[in-house]
C-alpha positions in Angstrom: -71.6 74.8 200.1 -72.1 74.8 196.1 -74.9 72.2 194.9 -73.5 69.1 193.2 -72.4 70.0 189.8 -74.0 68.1 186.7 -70.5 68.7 184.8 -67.3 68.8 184.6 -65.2 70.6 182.0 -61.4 72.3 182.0 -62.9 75.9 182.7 -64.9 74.3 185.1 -62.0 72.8 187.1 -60.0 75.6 186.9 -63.0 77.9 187.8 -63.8 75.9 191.3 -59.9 75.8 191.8 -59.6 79.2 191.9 -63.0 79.9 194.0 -61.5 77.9 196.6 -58.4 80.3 196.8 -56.2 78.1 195.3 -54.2 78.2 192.1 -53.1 74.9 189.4 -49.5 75.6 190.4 -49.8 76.2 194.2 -51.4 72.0 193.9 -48.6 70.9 192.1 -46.3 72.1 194.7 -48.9 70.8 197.3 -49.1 67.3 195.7 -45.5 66.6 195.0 -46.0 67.5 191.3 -43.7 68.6 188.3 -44.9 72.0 187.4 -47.9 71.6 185.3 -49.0 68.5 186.0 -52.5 69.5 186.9 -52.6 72.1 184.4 -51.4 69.6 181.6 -54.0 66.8 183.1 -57.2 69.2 181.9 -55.8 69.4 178.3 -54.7 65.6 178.4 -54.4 62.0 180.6 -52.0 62.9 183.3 -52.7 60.2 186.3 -50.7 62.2 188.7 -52.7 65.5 188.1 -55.6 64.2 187.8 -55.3 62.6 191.0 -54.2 66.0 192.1 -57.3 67.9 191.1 -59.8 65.0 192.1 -58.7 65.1 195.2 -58.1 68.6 196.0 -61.8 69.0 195.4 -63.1 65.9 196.5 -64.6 64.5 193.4 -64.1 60.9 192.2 -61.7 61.6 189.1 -64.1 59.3 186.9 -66.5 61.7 187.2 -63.9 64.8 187.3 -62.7 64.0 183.9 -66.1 62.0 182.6 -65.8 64.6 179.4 -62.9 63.3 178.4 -63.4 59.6 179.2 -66.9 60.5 177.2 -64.4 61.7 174.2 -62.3 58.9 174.4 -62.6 55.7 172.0 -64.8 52.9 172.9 -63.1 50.1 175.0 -62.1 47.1 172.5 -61.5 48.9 169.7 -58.0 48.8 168.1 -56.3 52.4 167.9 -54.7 54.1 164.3 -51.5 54.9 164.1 -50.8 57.7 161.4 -48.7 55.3 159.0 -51.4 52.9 158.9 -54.1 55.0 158.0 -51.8 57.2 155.5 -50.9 53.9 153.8 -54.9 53.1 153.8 -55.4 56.4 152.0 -52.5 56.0 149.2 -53.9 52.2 148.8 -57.2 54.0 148.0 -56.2 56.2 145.9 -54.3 54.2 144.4 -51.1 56.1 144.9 -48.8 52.8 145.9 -49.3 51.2 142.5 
């Protein structure tokens, strides 16, 4: 049995996949899954591959993903969409007037 890991991270996840004879596509097809799902849910938010992956190898998917969740903006604040902050920027410079 492997010691509890201190991190996760995509080469990481793939990594223990593989060690346990298993392959990204072959959980797919396991799980239901459109091909790629779990391969597209270490790159980005997928709920259905990450569910996949979390439990395939038995680790909570808070603290399977916690890099990303880590990455991610804090809770409350408002995201910016492209338009708004390129309209910012011309305001600034002064490129509206």
């Amino acid at each position: 049995m492997r010691p509890e890991r201190q991190g996760w991270d995509r080469h990481a996840i793939r990594e223990e996949v593989w060690r346990r004879g298993s392959t990204l596509n072959k959980i797919d097809k396991a799980y239901g899954l459109t091909p790629s799902s779990a391969r597209v849910a270490l790159h980005r938010p997928n709920k259905a591959g990450e569910r996949a992956l979390s439990d395939f190898l038995g680790v909570p998917v808070e603290e399977l993903f916690s890099y990303r969740i880590a990455a991610s903006p804090k809770s409350g604040s408002a995201p910016v969409s492209k338009e708004s902050s390129l309209n910012d920027r011309q305001v600034s410079t002064g490129a509206l007037s």
